[in-house]
C-alpha positions, 0 to 999 in steps of 0.5 A: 690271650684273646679268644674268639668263636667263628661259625660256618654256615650261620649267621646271627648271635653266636652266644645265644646260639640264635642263629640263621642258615647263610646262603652260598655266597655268605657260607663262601665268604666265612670260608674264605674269611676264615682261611687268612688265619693262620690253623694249628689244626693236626690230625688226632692220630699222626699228628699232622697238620689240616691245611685250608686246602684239605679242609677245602678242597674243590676236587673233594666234595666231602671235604668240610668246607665243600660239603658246607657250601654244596649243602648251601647250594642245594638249600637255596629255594628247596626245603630239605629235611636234612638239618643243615651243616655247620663248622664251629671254630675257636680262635685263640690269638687269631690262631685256628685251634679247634674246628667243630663239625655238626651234622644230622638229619632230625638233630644236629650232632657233632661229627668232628672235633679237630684240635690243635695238637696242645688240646687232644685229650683235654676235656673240653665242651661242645659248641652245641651239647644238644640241638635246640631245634631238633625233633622226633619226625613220628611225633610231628606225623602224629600231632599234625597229621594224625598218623600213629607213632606205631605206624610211622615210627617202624618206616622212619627207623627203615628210611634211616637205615643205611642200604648195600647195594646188592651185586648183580 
C-alpha cells in the first residue's frame, strides 16, 4: 500500500510543511494533475460520490477548486490579508481518499475534511493541526505601530464579524 501527500495551492516540502503560495497557472496545473487520478471521495452524510467536476466546477466560483485558483488570481501583484487557501489530499494506491480543505483569515483552519466512505468516523489527524504562521493582527498593531490591544482589539473583533444586509 503506497501512500502519497498532494497539496493545492503550495509549492515546497510537504513533510516540513516549508511551503510557498503558487501562482494561478501552477494552482491550475496541480488541479489538473490531481484530477487524472481516479477519487473515492463521497459525501459524509448520503454517501455519494464528489466528482472532479463538483470539486471544479467553472459555473461555481466556491467550488474548492475554483475558490483555490480565483484566490490565486487575486493574489498575484496584491497583498491580501487573507491567508491563502489550500487542499491537502491523501493518495493511497493512486486513489484519492481524502481531501483537506484550509481557510482563514489570521490563521489558516481546516474547513472540510472530505473522505472516503471506508475512512468516515475514524480518527485521523489533520495535515495542519495549527497554522505555524498565524498571528494576532492586535499584537502586530501594537508592536509595530504602537496602537494599544484595547483600542485595536474592540475594531478587529467588529471587522471580523459577519454583517446582514438590512431590507429596505
Amino acid at each position: 500500500m503506497k501512500t502519497e501527500i498532494k497539496v493545492i495551492g503550495f509549492k515546497g516540502d510537504i513533510e516540513k510543511i516549508d511551503l510557498k503560495v503558487c501562482s494561478y497557472k501552477e494552482t491550475r496545473q496541480q488541479i489538473e494533475e490531481l484530477k487524472k487520478y481516479e477519487s473515492l471521495l463521497v459525501d459524509e452524510d448520503d454517501g455519494d460520490k464528489i466528482t472532479w467536476g463538483y470539486l471544479d466546477d467553472v459555473s461555481q466560483p466556491l467550488s474548492l477548486f475554483q475558490a483555490i485558483s480565483l484566490d490565486r488570481k487575486r493574489r498575484e501583484g496584491t497583498l491580501m490579508a487573507d491567508r491563502p487557501l489550500f487542499v491537502v489530499c491523501t493518495l493511497v494506491d493512486s486513489k484519492v481518499v481524502r481531501l483537506e480543505f484550509y481557510e482563514g483569515h489570521d490563521e489558516l483552519k481546516q474547513v472540510y475534511d472530505v473522505r472516503s466512505k471506508k475512512l468516515y468516523g475514524k480518527d485521523l489527524p489533520k495535515y495542519l493541526d495549527s497554522d505555524p504562521q498565524a498571528y494576532d493582527p492586535a499584537k502586530f498593531l501594537e508592536e509595530t505601530f504602537g496602537f494599544p490591544k484595547e483600542f485595536t482589539k474592540p475594531i478587529i473583533k467588529e471587522m471580523h464579524k459577519e454583517k446582514k444586509l438590512k431590507k429596505e
